[in-house]
ROTI-665153 format. One record per atom (N, C-alpha, C): chain; residue number from 1; x, y, z. Coordinates in Angstrom, 1 decimal. Atoms other than C-alpha are relative to their C-alpha. Example, Ala and Ser with C-alpha at 12.3 -4.5 7.8 and 13.67 -1.06 7.14 Angstrom:
2
<tivo A; 1; <0.9; -1.2; 0.0>>
<tivo A; 1; <12.3; -4.5; 7.8>>
<tivo A; 1; <0.9; 1.2; 0.0>>
<tivo A; 2; <-0.9; -1.1; 0.0>>
<tivo A; 2; <13.7; -1.1; 7.1>>
<tivo A; 2; <-0.8; 1.1; 0.8>>
//
This chain:
150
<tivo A; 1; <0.4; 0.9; 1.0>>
<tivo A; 1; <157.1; 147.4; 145.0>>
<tivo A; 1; <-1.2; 0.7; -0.7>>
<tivo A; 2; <1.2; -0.5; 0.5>>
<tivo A; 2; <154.7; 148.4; 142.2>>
<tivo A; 2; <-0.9; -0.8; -0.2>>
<tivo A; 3; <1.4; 0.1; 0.5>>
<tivo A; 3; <151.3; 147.1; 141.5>>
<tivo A; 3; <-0.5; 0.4; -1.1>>
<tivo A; 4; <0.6; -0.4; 1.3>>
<tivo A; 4; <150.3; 147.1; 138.2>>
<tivo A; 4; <-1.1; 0.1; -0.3>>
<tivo A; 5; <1.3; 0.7; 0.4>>
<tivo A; 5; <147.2; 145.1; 138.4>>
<tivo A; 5; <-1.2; -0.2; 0.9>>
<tivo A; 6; <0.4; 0.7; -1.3>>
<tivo A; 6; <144.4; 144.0; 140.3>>
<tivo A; 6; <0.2; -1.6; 0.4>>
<tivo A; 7; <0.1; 1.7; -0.4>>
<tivo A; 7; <145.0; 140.6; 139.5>>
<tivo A; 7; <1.5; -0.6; 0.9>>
<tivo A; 8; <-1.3; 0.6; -0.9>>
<tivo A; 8; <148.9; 141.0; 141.1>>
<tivo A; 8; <-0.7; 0.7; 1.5>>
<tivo A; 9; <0.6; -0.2; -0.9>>
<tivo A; 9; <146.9; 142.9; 144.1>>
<tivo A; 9; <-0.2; -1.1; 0.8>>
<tivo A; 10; <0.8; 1.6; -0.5>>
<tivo A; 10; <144.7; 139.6; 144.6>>
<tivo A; 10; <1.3; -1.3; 0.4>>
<tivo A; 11; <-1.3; 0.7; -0.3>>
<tivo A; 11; <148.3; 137.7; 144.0>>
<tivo A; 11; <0.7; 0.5; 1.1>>
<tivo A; 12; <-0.9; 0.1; -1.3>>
<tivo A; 12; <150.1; 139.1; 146.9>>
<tivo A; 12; <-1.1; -0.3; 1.0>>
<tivo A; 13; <0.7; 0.1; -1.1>>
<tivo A; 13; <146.9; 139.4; 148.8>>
<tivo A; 13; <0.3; -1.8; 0.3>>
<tivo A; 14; <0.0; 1.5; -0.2>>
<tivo A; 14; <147.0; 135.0; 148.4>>
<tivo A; 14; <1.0; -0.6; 0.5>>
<tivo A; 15; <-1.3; 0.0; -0.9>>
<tivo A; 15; <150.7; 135.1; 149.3>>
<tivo A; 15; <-0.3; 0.3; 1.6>>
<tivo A; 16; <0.2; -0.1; -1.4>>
<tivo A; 16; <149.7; 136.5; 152.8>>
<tivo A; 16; <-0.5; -0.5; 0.5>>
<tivo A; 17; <1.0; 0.5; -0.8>>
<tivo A; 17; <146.6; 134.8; 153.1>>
<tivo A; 17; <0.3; -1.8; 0.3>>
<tivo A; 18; <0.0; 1.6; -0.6>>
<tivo A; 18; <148.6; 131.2; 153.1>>
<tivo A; 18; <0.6; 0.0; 1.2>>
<tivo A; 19; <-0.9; -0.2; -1.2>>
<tivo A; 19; <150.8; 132.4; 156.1>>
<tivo A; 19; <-1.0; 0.7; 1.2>>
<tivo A; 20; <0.7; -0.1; -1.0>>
<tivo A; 20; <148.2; 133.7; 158.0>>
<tivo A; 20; <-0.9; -0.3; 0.9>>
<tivo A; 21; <0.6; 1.2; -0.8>>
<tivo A; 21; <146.6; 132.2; 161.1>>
<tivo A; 21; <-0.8; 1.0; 1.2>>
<tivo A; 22; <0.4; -1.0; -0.6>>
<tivo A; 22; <144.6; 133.6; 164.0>>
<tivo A; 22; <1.3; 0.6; 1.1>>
<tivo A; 23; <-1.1; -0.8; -0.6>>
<tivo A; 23; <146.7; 136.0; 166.4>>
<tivo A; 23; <0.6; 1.2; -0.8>>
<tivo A; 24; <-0.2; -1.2; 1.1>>
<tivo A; 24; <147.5; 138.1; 163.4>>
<tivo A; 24; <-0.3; 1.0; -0.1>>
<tivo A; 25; <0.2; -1.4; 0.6>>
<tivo A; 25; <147.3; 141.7; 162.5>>
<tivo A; 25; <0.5; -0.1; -1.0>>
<tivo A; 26; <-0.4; -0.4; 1.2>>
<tivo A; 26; <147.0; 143.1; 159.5>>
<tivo A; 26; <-0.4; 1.3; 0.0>>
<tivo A; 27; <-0.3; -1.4; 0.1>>
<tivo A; 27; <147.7; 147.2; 159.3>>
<tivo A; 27; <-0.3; 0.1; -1.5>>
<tivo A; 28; <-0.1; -0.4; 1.2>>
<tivo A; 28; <146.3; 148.8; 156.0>>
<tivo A; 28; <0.4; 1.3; -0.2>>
<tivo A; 29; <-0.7; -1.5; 0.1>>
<tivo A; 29; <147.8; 152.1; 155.5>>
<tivo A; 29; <-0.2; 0.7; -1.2>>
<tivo A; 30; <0.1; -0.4; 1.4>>
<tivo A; 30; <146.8; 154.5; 152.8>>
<tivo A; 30; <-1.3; 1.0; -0.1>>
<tivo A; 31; <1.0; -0.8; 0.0>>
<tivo A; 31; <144.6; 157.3; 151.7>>
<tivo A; 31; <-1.2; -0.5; -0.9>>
<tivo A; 32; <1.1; 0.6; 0.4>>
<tivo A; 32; <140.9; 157.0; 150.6>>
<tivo A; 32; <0.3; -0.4; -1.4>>
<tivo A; 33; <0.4; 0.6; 1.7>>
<tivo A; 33; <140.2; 154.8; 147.5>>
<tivo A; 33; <1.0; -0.2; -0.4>>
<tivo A; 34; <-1.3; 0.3; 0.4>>
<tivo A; 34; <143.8; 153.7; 147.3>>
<tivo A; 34; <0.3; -1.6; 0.2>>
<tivo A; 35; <0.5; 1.4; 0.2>>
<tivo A; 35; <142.7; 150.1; 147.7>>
<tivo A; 35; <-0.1; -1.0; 1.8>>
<tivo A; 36; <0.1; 0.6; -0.8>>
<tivo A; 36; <142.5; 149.1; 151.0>>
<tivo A; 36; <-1.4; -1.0; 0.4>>
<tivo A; 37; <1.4; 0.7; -0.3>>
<tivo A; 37; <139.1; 147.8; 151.4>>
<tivo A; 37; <0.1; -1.4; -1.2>>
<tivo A; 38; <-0.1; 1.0; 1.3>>
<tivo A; 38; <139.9; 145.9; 147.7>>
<tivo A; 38; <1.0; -0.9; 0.3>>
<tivo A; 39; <-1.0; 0.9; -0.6>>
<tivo A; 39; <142.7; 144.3; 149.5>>
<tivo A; 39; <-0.3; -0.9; 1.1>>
<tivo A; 40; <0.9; 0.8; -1.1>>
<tivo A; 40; <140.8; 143.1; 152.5>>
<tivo A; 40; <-1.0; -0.9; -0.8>>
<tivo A; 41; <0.6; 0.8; 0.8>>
<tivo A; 41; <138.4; 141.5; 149.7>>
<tivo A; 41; <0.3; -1.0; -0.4>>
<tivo A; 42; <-0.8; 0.7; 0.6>>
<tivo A; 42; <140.7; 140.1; 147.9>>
<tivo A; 42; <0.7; -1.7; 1.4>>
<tivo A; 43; <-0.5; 0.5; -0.9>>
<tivo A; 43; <142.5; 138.5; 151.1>>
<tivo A; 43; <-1.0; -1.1; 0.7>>
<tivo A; 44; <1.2; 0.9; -0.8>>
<tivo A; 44; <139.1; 137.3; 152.9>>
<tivo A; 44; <0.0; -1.3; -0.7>>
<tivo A; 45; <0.1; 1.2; 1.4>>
<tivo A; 45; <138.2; 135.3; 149.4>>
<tivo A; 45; <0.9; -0.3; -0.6>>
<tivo A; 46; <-1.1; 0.8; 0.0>>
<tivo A; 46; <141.5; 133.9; 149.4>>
<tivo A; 46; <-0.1; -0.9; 0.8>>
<tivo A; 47; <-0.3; 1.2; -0.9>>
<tivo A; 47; <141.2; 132.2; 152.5>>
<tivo A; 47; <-1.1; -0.6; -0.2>>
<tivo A; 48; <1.4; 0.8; -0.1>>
<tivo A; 48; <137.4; 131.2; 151.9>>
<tivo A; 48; <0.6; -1.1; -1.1>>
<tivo A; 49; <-0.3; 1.3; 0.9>>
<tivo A; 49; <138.7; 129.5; 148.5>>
<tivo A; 49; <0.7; -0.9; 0.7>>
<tivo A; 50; <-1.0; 1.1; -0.5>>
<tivo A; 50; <141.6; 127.8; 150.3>>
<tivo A; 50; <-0.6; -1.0; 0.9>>
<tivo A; 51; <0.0; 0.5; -1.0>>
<tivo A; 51; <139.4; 126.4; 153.1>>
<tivo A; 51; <-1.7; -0.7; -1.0>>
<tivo A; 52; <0.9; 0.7; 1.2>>
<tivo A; 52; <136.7; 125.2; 150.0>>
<tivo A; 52; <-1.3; 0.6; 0.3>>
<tivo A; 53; <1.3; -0.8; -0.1>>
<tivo A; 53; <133.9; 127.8; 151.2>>
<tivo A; 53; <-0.4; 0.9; -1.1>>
<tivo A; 54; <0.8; -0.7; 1.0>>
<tivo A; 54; <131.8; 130.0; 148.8>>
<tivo A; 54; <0.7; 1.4; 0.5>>
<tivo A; 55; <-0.3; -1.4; -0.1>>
<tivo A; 55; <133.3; 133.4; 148.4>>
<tivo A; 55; <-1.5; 1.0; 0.3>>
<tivo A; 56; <1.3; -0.5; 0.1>>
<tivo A; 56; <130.9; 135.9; 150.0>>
<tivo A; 56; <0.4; 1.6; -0.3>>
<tivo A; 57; <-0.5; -1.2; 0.3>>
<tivo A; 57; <130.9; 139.3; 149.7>>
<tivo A; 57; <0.7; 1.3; 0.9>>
<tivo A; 58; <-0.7; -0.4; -0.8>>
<tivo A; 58; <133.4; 141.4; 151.4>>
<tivo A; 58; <-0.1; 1.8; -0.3>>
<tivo A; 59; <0.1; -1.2; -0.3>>
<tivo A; 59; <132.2; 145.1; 152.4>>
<tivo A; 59; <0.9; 1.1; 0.4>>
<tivo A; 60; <-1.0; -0.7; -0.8>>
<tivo A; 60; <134.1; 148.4; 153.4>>
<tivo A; 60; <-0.9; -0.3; 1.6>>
<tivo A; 61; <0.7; 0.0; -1.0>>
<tivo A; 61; <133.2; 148.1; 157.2>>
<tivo A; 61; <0.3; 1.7; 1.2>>
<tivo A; 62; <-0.5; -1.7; -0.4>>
<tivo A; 62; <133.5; 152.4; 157.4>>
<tivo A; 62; <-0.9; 0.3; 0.5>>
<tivo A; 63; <1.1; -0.3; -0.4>>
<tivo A; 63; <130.1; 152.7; 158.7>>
<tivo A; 63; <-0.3; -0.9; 1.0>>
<tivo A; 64; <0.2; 1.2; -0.4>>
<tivo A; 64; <129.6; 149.6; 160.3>>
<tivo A; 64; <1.2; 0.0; 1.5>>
<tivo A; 65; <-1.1; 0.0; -1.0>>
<tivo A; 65; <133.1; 149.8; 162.3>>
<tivo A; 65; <0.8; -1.7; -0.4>>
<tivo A; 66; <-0.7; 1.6; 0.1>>
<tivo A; 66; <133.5; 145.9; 161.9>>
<tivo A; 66; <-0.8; -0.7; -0.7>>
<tivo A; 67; <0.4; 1.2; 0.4>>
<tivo A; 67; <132.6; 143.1; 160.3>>
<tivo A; 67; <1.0; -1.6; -0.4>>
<tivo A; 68; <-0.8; 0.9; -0.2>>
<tivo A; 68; <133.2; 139.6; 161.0>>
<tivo A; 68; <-0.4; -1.2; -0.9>>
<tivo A; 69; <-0.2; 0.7; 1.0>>
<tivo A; 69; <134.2; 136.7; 158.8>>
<tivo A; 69; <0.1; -1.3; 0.7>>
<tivo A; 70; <-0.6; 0.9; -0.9>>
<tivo A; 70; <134.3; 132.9; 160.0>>
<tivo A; 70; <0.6; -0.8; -1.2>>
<tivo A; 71; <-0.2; 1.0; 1.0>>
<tivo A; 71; <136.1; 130.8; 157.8>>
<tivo A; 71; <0.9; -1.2; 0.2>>
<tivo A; 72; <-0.6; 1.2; -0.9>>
<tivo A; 72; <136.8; 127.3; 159.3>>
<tivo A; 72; <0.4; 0.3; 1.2>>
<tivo A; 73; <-0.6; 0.1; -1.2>>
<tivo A; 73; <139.2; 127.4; 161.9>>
<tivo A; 73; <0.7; 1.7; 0.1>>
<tivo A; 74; <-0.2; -1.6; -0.2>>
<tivo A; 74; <139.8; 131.6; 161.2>>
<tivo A; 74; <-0.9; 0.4; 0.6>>
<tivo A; 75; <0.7; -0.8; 0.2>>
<tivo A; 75; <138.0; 134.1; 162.4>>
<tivo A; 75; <0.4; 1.4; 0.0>>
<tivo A; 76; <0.2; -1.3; 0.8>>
<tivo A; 76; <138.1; 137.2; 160.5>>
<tivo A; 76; <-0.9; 0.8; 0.6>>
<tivo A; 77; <0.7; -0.8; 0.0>>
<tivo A; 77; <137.7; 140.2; 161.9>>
<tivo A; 77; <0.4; 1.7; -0.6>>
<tivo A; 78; <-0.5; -0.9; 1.1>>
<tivo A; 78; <137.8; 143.0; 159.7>>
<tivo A; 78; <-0.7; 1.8; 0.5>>
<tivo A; 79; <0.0; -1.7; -0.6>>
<tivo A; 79; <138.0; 146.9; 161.2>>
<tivo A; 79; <0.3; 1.1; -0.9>>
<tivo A; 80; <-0.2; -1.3; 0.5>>
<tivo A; 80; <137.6; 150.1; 159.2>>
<tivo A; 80; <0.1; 1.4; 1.1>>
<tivo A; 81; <-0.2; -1.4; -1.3>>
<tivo A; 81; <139.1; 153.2; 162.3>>
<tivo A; 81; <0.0; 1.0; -0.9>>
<tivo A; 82; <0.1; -1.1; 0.2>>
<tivo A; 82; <138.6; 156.0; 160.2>>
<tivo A; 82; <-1.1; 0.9; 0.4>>
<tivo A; 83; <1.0; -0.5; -0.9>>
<tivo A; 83; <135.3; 157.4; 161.9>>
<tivo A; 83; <0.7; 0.0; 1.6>>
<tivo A; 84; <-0.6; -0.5; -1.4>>
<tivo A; 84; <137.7; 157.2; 165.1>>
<tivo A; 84; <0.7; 0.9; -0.1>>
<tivo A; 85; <-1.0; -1.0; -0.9>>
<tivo A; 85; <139.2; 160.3; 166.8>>
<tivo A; 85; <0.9; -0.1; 0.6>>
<tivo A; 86; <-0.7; -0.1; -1.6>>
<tivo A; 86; <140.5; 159.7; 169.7>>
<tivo A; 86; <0.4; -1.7; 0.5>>
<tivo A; 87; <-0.3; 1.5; 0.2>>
<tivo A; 87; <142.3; 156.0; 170.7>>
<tivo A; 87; <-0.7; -0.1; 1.1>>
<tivo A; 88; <1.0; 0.4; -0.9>>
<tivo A; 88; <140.5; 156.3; 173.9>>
<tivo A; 88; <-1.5; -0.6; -0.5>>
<tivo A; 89; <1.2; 0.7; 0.7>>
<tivo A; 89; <137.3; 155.2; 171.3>>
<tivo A; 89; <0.2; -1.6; -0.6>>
<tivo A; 90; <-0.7; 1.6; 0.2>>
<tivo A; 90; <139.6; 151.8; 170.6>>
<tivo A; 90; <-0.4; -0.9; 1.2>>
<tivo A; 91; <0.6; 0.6; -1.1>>
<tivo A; 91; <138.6; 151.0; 174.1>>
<tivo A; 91; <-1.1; -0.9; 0.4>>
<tivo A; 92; <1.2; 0.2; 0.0>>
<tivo A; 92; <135.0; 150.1; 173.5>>
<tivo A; 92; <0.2; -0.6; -1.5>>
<tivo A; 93; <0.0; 0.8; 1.3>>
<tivo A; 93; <135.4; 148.4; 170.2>>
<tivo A; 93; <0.6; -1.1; 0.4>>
<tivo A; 94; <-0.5; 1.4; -0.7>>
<tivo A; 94; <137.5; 145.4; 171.9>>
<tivo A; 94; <0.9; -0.7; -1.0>>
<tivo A; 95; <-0.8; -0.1; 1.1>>
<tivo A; 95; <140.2; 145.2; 169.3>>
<tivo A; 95; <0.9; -1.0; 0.7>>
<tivo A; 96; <-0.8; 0.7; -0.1>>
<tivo A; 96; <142.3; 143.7; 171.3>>
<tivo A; 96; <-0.1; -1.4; 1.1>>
<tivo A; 97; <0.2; 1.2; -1.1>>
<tivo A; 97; <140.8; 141.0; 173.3>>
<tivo A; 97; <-0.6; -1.4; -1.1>>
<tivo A; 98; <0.1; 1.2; 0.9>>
<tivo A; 98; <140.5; 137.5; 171.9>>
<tivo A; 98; <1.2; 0.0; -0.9>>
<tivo A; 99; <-1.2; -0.8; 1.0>>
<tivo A; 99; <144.1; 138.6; 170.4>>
<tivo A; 99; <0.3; -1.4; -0.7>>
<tivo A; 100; <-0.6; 1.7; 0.8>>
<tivo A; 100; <145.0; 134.2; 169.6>>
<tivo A; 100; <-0.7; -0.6; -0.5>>
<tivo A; 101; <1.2; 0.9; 0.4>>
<tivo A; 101; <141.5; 133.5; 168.8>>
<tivo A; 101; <-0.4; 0.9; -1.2>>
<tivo A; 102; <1.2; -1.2; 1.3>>
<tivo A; 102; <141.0; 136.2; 165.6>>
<tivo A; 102; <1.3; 0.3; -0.5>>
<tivo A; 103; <-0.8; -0.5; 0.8>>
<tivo A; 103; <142.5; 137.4; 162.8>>
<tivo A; 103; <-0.1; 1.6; 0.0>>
<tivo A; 104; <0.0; -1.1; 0.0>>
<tivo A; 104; <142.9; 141.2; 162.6>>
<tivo A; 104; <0.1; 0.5; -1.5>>
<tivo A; 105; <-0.4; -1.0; 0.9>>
<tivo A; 105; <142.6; 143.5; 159.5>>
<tivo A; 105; <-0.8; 1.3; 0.6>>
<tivo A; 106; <0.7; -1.3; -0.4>>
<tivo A; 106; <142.3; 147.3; 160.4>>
<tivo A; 106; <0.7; 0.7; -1.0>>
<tivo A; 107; <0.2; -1.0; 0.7>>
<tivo A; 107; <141.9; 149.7; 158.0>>
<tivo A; 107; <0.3; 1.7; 0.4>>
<tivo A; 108; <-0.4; -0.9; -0.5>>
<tivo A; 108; <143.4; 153.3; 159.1>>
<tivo A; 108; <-0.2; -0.2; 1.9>>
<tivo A; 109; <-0.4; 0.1; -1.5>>
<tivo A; 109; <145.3; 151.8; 162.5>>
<tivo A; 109; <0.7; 1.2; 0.6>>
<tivo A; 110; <-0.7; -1.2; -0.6>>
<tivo A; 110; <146.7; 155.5; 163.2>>
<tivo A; 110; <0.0; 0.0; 1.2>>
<tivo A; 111; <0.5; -0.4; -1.3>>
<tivo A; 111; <145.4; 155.8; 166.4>>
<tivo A; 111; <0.6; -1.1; 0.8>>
<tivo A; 112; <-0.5; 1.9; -0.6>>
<tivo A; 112; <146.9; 152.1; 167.7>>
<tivo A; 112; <1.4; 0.2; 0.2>>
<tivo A; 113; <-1.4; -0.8; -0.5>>
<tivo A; 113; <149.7; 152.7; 169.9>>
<tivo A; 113; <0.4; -1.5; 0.7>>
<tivo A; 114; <-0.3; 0.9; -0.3>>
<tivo A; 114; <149.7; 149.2; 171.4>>
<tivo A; 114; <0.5; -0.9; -0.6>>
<tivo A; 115; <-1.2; 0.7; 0.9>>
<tivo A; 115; <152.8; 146.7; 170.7>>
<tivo A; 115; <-1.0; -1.1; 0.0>>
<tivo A; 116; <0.7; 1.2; 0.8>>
<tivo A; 116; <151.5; 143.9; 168.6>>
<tivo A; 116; <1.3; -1.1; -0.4>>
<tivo A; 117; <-0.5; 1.2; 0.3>>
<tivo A; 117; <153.4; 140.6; 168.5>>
<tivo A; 117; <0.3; -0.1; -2.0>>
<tivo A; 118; <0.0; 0.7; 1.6>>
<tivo A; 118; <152.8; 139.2; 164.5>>
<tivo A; 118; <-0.6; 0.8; -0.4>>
<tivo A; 119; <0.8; -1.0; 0.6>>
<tivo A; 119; <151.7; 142.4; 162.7>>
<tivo A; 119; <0.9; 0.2; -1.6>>
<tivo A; 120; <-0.1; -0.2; 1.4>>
<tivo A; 120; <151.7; 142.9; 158.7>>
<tivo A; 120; <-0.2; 1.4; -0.3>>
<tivo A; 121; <0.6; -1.3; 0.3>>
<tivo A; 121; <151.8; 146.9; 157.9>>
<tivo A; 121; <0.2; -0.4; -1.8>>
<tivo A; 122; <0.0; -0.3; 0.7>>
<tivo A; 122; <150.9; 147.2; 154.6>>
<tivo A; 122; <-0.5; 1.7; -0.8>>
<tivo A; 123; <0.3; -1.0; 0.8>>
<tivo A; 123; <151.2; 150.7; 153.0>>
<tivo A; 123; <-0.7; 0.3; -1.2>>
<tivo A; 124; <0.1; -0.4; 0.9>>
<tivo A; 124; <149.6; 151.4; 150.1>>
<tivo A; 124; <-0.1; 1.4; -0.7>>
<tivo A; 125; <0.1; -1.1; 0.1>>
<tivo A; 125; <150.0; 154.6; 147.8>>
<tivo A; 125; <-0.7; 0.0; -1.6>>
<tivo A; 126; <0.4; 0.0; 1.7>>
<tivo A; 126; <148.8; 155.7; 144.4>>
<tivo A; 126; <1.2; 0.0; -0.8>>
<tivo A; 127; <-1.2; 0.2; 1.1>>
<tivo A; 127; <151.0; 155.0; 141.4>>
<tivo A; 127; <0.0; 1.4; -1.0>>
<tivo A; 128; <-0.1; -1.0; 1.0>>
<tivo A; 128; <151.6; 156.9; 138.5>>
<tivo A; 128; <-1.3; 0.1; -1.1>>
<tivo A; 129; <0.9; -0.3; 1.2>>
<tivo A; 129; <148.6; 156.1; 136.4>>
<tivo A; 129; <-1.2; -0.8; 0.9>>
<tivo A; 130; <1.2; 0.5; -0.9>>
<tivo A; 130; <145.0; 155.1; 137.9>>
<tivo A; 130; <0.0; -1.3; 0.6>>
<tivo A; 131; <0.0; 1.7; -0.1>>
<tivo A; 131; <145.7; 150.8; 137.7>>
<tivo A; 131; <1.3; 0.4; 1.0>>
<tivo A; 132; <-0.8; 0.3; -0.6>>
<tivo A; 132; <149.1; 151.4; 139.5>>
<tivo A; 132; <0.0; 0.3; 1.8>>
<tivo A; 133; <0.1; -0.6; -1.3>>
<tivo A; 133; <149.7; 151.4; 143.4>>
<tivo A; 133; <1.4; -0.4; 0.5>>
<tivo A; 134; <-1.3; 0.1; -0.5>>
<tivo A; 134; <153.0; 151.4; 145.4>>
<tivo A; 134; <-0.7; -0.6; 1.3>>
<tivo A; 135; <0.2; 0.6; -1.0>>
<tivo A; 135; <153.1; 149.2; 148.2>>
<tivo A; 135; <1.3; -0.3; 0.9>>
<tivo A; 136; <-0.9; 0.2; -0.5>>
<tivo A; 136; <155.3; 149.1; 151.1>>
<tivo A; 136; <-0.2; -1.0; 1.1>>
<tivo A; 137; <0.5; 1.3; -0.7>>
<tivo A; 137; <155.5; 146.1; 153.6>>
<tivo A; 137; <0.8; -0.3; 1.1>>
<tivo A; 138; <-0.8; 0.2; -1.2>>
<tivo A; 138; <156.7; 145.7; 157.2>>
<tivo A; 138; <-0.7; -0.6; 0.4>>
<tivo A; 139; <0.3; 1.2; -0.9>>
<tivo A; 139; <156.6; 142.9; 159.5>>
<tivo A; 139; <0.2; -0.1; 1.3>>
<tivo A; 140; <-0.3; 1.0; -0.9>>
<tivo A; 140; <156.9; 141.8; 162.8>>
<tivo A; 140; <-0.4; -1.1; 0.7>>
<tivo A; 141; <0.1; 1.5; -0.7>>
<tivo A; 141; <157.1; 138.6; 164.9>>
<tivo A; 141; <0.6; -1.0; -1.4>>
<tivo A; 142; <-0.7; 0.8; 1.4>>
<tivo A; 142; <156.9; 135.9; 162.1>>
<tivo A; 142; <-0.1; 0.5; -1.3>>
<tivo A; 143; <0.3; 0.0; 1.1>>
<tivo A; 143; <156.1; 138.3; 159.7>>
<tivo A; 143; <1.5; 1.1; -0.4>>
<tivo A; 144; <-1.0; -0.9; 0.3>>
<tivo A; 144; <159.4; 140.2; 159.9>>
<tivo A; 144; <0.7; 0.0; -1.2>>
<tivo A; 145; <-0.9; -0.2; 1.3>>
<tivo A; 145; <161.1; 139.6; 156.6>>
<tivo A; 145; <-1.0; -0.7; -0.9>>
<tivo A; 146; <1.4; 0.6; 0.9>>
<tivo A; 146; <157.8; 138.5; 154.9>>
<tivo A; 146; <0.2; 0.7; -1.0>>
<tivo A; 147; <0.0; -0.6; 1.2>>
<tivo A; 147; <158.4; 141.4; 152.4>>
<tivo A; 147; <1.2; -0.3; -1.0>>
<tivo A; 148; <-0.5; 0.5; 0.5>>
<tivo A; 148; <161.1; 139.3; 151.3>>
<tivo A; 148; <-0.6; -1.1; -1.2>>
<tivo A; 149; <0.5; 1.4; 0.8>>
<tivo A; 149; <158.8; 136.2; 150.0>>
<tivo A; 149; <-0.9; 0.5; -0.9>>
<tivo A; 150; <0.9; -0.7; 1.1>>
<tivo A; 150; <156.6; 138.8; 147.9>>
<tivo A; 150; <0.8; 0.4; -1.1>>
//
């Protein structure tokens, strides 16, 4: 699929964010400044509008490692792994505990070798002209044919 805009960005990002609940992953995939952090923004302050909270402001968390989001009955926790090496460094970050009580977005999951139930890979690549991005979309659990309802 192409991406023209940011405002169809924000539109699929709002498509995901009505289907998703805690237990979730979400996989961003894609080289620097090719929007993944702008998609995690988008997505966050999707669900804040939906749940009638104040959009706050949604950070890369590439320095940070994580940053966490509560929004009602979510909780958002939002991972940038690119300062990881080695998956043995996944160990101590605690990614995967509380797996039904949290939402997952991780930002360069390469290193993530463990099977995941309900996971969203979103690819993203650059397009042909600066505004465009190609986006590819795999599912599993309930999200297996999700790239059908986009």
């Amino acid at each position: 699929m192409i991406v023209r805009s940011l405002e169809h960005l924000k539109q699929i990002s709002k498509t995901i964010s009505q289907k998703l609940e805690n237990g979730d992953y979400i996989f961003l995939i894609g080289e620097l400044g090719v929007g993944k952090t702008t998609f995690s923004r988008y997505l966050i302050n999707n669900l804040q509008n939906q749940k009638g909270l104040k959009e706050t402001e949604v950070l890369s968390p590439t320095f940070n490692l994580l940053y966490e989001y509560e929004i009602k009955d979510l909780k958002i926790m939002h991972y940038d792994l690119y300062r990881i090496k080695k998956a043995k460094e996944l160990d101590y970050l605690g990614i995967f505990s509380e797996d039904d009580k949290t939402v997952k977005i991780i930002e360069w999951p390469d290193l993530i070798k463990t099977p995941l139930t309900n996971k969203l890979e979103i690819h993203l690549e650059y397009g042909q002209n600066d505004k465009e991005r190609k986006i590819k979309i795999y599912g599993l659990g309930k999200w297996k044919d999700f790239e059908n309802e986009i």
